[in-house]
PDBQT receptor file of N, H, CA, C and O in Angstrom, charges set to zero:
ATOM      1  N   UNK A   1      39.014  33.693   8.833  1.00  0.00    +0.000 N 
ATOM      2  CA  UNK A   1      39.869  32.696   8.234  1.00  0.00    +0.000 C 
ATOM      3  C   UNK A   1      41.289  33.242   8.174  1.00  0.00    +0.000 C 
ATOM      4  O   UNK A   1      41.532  34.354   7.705  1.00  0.00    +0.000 OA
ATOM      5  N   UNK A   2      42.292  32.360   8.703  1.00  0.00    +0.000 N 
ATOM      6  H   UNK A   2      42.094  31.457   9.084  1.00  0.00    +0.000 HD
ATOM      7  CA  UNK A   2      43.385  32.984   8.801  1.00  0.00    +0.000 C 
ATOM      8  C   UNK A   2      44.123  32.512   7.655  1.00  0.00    +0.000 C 
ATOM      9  O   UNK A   2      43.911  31.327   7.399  1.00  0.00    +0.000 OA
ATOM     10  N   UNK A   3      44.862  33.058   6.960  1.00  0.00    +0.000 N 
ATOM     11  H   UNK A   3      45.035  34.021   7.168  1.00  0.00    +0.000 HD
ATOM     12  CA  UNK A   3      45.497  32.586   5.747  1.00  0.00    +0.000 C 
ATOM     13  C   UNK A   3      47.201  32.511   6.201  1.00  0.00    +0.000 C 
ATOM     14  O   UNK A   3      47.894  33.377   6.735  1.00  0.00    +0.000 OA
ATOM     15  N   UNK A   4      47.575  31.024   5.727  1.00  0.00    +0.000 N 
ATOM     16  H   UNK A   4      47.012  30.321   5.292  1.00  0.00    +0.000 HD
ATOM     17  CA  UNK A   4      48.762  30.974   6.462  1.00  0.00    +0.000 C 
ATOM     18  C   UNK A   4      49.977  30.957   4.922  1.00  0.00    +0.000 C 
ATOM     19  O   UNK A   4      49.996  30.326   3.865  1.00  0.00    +0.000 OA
ATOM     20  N   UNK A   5      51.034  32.222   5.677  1.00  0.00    +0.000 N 
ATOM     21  H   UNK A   5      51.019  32.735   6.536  1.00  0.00    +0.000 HD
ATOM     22  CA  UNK A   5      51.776  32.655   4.572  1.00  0.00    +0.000 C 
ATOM     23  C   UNK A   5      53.000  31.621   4.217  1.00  0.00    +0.000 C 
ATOM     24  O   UNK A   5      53.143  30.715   5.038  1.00  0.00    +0.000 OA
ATOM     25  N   UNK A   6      53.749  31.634   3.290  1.00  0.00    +0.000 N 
ATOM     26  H   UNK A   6      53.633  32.370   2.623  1.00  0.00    +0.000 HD
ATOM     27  CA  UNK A   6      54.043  30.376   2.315  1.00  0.00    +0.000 C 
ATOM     28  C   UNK A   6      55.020  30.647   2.665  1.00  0.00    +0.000 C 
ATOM     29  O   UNK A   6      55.128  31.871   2.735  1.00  0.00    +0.000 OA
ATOM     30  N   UNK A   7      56.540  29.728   3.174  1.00  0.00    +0.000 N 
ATOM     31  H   UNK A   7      56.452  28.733   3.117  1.00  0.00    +0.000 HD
ATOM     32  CA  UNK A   7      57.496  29.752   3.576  1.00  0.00    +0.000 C 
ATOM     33  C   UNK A   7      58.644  29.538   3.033  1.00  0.00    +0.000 C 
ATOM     34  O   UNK A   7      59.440  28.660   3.364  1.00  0.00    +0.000 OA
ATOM     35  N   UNK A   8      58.806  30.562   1.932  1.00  0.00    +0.000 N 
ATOM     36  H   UNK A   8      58.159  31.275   1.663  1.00  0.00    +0.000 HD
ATOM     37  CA  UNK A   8      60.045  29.739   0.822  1.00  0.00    +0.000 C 
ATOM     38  C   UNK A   8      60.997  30.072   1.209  1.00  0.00    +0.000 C 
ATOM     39  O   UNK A   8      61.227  31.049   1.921  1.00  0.00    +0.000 OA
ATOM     40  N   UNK A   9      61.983  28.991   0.628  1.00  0.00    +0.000 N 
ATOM     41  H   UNK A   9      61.796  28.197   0.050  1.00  0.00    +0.000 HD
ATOM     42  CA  UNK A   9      63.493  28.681   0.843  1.00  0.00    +0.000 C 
ATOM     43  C   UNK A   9      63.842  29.693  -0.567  1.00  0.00    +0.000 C 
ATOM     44  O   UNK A   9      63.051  29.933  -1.480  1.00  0.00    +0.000 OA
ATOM     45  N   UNK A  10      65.193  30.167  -0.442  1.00  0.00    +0.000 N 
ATOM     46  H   UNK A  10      65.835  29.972   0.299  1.00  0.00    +0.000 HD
ATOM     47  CA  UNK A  10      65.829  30.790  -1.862  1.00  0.00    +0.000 C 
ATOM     48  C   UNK A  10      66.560  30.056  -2.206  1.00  0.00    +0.000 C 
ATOM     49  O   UNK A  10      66.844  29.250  -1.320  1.00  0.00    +0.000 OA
ATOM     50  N   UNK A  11      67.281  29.838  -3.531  1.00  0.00    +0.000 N 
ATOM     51  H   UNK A  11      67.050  30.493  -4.250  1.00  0.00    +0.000 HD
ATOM     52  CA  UNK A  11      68.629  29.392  -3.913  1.00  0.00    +0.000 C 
ATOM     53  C   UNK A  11      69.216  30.403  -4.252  1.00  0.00    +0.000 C 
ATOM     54  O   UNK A  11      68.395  31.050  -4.903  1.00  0.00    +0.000 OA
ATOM     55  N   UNK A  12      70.415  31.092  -4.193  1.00  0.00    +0.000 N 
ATOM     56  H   UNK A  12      71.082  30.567  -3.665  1.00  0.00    +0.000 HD
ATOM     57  CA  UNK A  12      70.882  32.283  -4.787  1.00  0.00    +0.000 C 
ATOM     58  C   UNK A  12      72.157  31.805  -5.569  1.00  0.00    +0.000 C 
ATOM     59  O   UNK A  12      72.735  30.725  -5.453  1.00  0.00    +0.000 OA
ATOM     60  N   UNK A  13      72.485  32.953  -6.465  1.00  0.00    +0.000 N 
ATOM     61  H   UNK A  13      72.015  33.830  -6.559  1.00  0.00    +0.000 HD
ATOM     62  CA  UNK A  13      73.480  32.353  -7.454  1.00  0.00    +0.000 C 
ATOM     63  C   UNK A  13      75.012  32.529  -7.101  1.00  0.00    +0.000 C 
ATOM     64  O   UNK A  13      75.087  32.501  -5.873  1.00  0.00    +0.000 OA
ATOM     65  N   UNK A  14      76.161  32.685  -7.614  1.00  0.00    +0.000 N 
ATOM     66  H   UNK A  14      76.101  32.708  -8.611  1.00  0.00    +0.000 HD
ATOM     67  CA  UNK A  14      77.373  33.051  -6.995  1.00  0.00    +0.000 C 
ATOM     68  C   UNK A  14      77.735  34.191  -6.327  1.00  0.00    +0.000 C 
ATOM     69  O   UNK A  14      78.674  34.504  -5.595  1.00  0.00    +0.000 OA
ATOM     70  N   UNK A  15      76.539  34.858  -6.859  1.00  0.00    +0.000 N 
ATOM     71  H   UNK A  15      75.776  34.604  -7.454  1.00  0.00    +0.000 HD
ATOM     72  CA  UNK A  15      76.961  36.569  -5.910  1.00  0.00    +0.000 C 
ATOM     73  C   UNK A  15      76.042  36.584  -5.255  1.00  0.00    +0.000 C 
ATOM     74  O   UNK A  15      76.026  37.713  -4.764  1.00  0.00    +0.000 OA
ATOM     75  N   UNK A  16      74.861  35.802  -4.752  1.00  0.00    +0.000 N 
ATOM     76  H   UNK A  16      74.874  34.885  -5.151  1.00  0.00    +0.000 HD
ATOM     77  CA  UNK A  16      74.575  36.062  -3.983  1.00  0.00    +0.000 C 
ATOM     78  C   UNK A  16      73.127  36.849  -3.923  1.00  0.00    +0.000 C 
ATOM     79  O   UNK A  16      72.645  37.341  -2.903  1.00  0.00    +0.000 OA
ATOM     80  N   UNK A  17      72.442  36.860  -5.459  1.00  0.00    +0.000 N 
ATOM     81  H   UNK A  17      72.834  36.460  -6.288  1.00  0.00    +0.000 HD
ATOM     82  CA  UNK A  17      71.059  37.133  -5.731  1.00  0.00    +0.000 C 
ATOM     83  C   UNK A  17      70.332  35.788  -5.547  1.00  0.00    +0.000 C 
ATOM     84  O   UNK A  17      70.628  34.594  -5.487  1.00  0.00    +0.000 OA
ATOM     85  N   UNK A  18      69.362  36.475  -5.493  1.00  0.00    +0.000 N 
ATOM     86  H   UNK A  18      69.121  37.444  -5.542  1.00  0.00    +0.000 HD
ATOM     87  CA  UNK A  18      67.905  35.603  -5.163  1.00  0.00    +0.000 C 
ATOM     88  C   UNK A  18      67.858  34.778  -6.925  1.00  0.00    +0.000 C 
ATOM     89  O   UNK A  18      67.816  35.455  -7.952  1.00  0.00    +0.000 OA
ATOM     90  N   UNK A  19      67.876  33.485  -6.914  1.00  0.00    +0.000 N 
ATOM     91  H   UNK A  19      67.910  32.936  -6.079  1.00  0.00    +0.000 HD
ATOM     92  CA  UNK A  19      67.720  32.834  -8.501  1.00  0.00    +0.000 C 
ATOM     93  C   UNK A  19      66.112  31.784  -8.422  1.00  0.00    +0.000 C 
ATOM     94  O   UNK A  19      65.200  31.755  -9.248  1.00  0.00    +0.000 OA
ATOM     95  N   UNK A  20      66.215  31.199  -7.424  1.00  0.00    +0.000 N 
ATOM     96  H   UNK A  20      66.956  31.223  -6.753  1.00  0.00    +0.000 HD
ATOM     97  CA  UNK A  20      65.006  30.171  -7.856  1.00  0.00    +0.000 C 
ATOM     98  C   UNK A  20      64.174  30.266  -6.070  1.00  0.00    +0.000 C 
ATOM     99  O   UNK A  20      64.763  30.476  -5.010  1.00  0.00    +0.000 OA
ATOM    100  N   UNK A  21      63.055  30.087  -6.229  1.00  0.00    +0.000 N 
ATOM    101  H   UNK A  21      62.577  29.917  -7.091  1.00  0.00    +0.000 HD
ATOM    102  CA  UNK A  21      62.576  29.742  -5.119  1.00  0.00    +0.000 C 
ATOM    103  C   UNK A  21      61.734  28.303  -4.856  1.00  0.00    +0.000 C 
ATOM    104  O   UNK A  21      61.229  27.575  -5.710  1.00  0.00    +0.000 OA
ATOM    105  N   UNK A  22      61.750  28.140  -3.430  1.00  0.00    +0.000 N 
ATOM    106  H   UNK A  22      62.160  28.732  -2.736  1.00  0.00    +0.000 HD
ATOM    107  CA  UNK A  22      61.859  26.891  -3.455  1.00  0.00    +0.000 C 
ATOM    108  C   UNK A  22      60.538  26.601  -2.188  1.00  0.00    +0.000 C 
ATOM    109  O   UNK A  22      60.691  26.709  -0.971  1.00  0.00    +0.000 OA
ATOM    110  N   UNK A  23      59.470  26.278  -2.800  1.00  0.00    +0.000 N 
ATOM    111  H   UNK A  23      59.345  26.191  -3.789  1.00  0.00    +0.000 HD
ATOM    112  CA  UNK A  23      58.273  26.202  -1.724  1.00  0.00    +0.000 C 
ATOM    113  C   UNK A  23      57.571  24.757  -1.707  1.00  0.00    +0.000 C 
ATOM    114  O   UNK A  23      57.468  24.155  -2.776  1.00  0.00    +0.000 OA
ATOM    115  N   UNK A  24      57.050  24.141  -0.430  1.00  0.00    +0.000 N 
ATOM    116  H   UNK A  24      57.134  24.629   0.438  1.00  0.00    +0.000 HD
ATOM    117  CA  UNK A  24      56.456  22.885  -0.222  1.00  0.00    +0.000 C 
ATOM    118  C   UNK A  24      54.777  22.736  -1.341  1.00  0.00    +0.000 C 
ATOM    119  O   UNK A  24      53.703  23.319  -1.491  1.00  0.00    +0.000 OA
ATOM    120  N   UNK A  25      55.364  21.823  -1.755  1.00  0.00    +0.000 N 
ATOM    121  H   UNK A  25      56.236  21.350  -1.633  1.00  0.00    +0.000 HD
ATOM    122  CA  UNK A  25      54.051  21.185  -2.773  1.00  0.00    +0.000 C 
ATOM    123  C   UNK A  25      52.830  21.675  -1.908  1.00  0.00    +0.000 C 
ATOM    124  O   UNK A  25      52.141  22.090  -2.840  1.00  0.00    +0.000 OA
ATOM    125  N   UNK A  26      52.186  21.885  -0.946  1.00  0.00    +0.000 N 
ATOM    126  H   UNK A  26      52.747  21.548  -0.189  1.00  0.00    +0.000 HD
ATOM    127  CA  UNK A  26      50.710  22.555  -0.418  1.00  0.00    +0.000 C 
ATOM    128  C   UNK A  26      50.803  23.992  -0.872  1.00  0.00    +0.000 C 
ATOM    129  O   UNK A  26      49.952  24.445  -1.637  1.00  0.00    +0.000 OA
ATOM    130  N   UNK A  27      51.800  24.717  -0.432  1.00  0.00    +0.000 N 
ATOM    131  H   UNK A  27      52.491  24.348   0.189  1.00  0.00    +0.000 HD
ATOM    132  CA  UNK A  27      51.907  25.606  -0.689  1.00  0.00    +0.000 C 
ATOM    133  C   UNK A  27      51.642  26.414  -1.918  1.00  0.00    +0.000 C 
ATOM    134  O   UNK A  27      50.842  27.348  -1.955  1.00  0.00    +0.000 OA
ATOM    135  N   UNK A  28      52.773  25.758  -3.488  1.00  0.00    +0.000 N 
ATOM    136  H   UNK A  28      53.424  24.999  -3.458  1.00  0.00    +0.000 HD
ATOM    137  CA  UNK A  28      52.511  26.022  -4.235  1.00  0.00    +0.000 C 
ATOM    138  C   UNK A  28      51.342  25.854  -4.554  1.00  0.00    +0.000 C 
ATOM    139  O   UNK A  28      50.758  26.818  -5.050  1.00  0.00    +0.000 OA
ATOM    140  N   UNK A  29      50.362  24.126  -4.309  1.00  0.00    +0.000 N 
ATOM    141  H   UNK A  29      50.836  23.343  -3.906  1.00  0.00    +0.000 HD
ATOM    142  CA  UNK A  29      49.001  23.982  -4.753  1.00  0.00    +0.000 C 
ATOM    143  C   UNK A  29      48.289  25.152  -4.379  1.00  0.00    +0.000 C 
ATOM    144  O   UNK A  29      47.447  25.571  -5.173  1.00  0.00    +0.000 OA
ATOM    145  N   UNK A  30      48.491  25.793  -3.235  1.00  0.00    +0.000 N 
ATOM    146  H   UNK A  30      49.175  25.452  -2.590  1.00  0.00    +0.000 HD
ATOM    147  CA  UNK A  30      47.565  26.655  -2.904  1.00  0.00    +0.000 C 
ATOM    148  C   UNK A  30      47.496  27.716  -3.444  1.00  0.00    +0.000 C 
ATOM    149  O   UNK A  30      46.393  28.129  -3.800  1.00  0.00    +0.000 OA
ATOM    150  N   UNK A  31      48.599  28.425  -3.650  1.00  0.00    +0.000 N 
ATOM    151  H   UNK A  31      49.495  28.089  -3.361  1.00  0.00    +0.000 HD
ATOM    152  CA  UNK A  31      48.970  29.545  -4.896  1.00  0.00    +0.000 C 
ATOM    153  C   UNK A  31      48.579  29.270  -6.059  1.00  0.00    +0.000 C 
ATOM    154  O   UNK A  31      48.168  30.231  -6.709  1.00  0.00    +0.000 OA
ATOM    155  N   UNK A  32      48.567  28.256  -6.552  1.00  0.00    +0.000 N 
ATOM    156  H   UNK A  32      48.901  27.476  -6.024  1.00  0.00    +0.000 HD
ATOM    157  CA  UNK A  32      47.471  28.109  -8.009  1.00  0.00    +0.000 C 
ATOM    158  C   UNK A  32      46.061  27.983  -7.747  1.00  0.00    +0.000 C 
ATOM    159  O   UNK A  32      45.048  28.445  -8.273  1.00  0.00    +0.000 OA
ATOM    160  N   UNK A  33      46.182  27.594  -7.253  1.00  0.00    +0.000 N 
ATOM    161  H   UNK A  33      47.005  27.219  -6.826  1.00  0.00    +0.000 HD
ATOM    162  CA  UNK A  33      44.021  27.644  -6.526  1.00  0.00    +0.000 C 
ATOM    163  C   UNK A  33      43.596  29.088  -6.793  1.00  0.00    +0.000 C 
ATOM    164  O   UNK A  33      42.804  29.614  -7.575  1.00  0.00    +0.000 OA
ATOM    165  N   UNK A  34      44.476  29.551  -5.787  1.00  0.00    +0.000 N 
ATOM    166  H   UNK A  34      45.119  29.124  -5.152  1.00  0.00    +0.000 HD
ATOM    167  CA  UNK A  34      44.371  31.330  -5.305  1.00  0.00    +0.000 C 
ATOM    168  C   UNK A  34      44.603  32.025  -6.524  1.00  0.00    +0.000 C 
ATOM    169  O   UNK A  34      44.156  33.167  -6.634  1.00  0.00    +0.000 OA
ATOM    170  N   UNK A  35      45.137  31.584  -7.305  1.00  0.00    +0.000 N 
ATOM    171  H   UNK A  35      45.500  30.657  -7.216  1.00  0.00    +0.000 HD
ATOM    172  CA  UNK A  35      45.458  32.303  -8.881  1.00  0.00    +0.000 C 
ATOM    173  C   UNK A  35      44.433  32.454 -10.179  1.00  0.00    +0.000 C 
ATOM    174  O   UNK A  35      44.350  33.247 -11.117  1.00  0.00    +0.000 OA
ATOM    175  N   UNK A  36      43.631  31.176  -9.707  1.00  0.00    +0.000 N 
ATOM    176  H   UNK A  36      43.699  30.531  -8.946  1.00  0.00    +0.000 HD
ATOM    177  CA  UNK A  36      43.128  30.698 -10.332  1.00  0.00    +0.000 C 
ATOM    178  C   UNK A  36      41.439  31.214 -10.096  1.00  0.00    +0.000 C 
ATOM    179  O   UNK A  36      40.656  31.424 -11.022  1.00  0.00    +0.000 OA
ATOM    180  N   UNK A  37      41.132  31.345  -8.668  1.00  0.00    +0.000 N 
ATOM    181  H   UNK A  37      41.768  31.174  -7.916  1.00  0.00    +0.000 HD
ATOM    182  CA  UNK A  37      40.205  32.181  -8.267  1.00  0.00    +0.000 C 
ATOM    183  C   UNK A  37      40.185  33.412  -8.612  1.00  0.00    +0.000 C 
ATOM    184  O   UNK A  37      39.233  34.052  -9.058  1.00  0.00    +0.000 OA
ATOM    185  N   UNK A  38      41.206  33.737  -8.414  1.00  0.00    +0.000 N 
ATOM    186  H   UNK A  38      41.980  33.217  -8.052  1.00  0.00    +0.000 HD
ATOM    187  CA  UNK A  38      41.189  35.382  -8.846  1.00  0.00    +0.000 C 
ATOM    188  C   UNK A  38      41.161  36.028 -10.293  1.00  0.00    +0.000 C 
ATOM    189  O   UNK A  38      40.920  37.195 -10.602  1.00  0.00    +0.000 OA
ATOM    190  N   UNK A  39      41.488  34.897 -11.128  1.00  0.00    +0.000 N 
ATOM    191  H   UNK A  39      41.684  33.949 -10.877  1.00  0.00    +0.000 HD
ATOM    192  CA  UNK A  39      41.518  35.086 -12.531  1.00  0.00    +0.000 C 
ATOM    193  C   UNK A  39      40.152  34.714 -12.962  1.00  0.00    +0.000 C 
ATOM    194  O   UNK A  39      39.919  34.848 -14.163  1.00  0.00    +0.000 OA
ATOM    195  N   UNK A  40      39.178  34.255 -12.171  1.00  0.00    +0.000 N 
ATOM    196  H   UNK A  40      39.367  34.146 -11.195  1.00  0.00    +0.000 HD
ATOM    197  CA  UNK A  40      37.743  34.002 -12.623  1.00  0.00    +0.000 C 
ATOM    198  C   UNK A  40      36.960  34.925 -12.024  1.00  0.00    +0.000 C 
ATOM    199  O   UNK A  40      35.806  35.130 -12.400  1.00  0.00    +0.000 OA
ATOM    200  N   UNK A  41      37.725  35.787 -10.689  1.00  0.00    +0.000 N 
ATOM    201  H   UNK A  41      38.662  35.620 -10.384  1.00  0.00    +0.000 HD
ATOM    202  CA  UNK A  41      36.593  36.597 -10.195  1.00  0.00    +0.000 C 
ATOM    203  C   UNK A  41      36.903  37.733 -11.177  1.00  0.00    +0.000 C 
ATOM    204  O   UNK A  41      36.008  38.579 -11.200  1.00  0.00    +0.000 OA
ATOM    205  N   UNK A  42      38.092  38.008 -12.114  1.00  0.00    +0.000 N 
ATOM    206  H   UNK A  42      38.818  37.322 -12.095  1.00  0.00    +0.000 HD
ATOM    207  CA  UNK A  42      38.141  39.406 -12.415  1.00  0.00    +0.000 C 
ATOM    208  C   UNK A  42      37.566  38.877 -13.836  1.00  0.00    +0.000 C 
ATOM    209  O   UNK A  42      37.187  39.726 -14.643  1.00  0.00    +0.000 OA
ATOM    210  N   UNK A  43      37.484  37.415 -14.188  1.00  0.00    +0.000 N 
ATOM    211  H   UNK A  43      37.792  36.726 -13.532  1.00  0.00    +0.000 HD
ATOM    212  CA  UNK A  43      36.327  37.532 -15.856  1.00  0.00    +0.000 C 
ATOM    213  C   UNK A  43      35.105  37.609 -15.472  1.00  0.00    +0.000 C 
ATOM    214  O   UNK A  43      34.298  38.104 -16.258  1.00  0.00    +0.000 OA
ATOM    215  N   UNK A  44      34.661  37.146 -14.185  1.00  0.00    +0.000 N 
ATOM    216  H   UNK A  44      35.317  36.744 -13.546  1.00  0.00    +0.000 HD
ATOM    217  CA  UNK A  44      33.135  37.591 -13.847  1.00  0.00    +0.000 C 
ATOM    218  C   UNK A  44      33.231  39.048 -13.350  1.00  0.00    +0.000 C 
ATOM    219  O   UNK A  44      32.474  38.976 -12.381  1.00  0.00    +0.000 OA
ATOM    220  N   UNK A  45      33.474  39.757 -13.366  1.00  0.00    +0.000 N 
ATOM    221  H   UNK A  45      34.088  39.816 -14.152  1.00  0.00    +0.000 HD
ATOM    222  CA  UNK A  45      33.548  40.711 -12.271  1.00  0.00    +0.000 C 
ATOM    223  C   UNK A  45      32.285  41.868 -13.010  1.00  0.00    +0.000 C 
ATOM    224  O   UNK A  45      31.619  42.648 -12.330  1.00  0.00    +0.000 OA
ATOM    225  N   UNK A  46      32.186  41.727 -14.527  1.00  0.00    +0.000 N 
ATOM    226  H   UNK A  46      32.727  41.094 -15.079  1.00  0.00    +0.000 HD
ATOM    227  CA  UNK A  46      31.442  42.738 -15.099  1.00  0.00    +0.000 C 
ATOM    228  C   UNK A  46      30.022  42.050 -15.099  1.00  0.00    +0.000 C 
ATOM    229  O   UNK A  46      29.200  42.664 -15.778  1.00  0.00    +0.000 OA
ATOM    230  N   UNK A  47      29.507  40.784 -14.418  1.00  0.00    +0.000 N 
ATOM    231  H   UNK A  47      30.175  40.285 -13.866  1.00  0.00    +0.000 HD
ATOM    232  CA  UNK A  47      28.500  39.980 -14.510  1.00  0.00    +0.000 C 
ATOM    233  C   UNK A  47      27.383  40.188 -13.515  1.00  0.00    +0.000 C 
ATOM    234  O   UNK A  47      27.477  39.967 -12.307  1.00  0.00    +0.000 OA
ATOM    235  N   UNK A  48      25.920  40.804 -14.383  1.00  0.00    +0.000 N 
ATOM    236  H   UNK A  48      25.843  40.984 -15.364  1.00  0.00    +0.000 HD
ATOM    237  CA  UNK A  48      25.483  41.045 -13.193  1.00  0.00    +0.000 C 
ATOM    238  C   UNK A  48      24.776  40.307 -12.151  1.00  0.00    +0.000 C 
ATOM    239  O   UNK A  48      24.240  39.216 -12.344  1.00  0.00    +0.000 OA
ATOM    240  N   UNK A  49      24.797  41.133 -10.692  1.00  0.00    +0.000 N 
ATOM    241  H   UNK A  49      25.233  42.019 -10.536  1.00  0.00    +0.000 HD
ATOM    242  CA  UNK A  49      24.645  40.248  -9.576  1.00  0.00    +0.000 C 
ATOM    243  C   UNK A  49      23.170  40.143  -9.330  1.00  0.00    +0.000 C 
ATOM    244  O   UNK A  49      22.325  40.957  -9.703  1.00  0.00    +0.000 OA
ATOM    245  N   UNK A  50      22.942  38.891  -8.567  1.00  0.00    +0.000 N 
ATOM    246  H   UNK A  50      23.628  38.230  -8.265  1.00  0.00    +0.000 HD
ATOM    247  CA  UNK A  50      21.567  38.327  -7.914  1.00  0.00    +0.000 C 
ATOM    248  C   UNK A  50      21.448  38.486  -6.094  1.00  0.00    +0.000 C 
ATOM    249  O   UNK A  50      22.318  38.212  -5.268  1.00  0.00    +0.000 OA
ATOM    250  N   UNK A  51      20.222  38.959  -5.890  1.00  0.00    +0.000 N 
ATOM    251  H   UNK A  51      19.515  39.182  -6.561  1.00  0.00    +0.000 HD
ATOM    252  CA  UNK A  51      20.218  38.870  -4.490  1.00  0.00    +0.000 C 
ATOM    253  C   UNK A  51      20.832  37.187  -4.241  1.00  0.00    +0.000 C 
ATOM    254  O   UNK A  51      21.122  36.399  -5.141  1.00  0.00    +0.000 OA
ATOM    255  N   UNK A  52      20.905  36.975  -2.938  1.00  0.00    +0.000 N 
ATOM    256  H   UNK A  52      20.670  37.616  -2.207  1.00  0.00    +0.000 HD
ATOM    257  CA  UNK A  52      21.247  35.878  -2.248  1.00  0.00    +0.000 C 
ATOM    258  C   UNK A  52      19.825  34.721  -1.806  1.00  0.00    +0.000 C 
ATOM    259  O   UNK A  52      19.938  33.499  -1.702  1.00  0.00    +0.000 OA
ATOM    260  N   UNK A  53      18.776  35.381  -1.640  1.00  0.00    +0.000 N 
ATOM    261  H   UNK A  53      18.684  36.373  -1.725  1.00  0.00    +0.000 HD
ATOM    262  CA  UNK A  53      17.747  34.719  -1.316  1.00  0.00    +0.000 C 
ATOM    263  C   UNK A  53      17.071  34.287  -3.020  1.00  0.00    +0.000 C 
ATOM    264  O   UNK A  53      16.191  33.426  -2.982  1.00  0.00    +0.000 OA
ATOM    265  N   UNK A  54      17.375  34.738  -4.192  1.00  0.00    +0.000 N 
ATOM    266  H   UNK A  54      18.089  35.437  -4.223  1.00  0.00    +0.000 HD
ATOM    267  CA  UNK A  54      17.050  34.164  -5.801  1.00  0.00    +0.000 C 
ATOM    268  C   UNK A  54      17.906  33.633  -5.876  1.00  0.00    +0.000 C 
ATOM    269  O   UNK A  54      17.792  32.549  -6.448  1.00  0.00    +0.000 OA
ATOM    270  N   UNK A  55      19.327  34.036  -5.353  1.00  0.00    +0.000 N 
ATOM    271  H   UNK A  55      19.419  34.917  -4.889  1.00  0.00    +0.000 HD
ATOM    272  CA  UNK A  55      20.324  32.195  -5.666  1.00  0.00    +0.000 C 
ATOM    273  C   UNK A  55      20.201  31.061  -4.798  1.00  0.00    +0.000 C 
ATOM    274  O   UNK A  55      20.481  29.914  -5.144  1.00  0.00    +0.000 OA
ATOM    275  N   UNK A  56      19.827  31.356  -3.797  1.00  0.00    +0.000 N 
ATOM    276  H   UNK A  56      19.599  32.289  -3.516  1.00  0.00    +0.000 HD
ATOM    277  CA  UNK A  56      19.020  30.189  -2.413  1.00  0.00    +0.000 C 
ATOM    278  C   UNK A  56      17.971  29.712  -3.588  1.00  0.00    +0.000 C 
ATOM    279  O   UNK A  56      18.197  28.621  -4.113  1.00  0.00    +0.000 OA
ATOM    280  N   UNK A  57      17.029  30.346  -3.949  1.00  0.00    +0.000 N 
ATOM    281  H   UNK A  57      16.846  31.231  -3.522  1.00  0.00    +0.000 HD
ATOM    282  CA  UNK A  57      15.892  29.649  -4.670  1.00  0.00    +0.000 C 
ATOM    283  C   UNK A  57      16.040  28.579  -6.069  1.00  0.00    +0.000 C 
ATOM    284  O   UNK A  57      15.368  27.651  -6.520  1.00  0.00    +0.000 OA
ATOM    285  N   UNK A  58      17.272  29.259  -6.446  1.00  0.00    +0.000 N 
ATOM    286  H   UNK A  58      17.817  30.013  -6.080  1.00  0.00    +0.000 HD
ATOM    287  CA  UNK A  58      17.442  28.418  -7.845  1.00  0.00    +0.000 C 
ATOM    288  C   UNK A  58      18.393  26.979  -7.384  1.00  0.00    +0.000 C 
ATOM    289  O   UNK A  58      18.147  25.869  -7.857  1.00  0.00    +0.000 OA
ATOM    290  N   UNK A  59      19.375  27.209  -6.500  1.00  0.00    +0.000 N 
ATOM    291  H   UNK A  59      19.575  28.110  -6.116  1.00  0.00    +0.000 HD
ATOM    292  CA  UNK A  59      19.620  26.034  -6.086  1.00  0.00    +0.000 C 
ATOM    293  C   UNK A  59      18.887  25.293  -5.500  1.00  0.00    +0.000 C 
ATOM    294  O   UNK A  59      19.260  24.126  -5.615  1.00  0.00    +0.000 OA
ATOM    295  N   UNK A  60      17.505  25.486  -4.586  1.00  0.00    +0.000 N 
ATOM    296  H   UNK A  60      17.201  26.434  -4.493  1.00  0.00    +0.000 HD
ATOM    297  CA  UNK A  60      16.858  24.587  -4.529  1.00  0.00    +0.000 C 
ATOM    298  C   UNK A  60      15.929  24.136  -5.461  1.00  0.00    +0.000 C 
ATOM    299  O   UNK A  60      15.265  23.143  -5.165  1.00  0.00    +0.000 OA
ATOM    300  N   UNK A  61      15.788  24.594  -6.357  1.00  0.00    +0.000 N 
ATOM    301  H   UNK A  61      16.327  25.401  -6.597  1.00  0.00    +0.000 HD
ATOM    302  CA  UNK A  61      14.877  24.033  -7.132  1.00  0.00    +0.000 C 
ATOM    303  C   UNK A  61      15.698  23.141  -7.849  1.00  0.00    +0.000 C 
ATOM    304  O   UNK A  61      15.176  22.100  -8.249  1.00  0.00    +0.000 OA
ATOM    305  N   UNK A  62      17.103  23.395  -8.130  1.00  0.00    +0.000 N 
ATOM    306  H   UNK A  62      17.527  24.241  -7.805  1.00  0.00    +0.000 HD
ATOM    307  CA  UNK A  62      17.562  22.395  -8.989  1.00  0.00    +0.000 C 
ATOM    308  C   UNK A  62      18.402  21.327  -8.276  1.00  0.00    +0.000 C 
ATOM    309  O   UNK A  62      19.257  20.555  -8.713  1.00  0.00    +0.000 OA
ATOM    310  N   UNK A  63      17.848  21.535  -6.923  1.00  0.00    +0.000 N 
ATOM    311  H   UNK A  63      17.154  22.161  -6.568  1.00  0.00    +0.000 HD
ATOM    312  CA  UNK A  63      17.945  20.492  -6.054  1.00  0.00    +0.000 C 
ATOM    313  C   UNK A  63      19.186  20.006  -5.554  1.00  0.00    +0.000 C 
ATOM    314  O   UNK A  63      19.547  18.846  -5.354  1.00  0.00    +0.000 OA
ATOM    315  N   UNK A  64      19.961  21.419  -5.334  1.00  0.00    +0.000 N 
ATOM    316  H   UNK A  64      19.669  22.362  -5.497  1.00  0.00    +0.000 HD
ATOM    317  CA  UNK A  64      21.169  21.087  -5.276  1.00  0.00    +0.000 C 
ATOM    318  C   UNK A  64      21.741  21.826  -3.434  1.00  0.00    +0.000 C 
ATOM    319  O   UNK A  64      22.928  22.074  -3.219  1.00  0.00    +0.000 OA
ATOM    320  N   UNK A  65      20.918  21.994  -2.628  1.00  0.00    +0.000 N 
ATOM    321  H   UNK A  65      19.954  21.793  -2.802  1.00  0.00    +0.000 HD
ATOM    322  CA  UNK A  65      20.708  22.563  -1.664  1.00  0.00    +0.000 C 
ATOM    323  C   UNK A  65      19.178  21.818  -0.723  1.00  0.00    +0.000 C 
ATOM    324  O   UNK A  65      18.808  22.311   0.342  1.00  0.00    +0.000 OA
TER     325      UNK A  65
């Protein structure tokens, strides 16, 4: 999966620093997604794990697979 990097515009101020940035609405959506994932993998992160073939099983039983 190739992850395609976010293309911001700057506004800079009278001298000439970097002040606001300026990125297309997908973009930002996608940066909160991505923020937002990552802030749930690091509250699960101490949670312990299940093989893959007992989480195959519980989703089918609850019939969601």
């Amino acid at each position: 999966m190739k992850v395609k990097e976010p293309q911001p515009q700057y506004i800079v101020d009278h001298s000439g620093n970097k002040s606001f940035v300026v990125l297309k609405v997908s973009e930002y959506e996608q940066m909160l997604t991505d923020l937002h994932d990552l802030a749930l993998m690091a509250e699960r992160r101490t949670e312990d794990a299940i093989p893959l073939s007992e989480f195959e099983r519980e989703l089918c039983a609850e019939g969601r697979i």
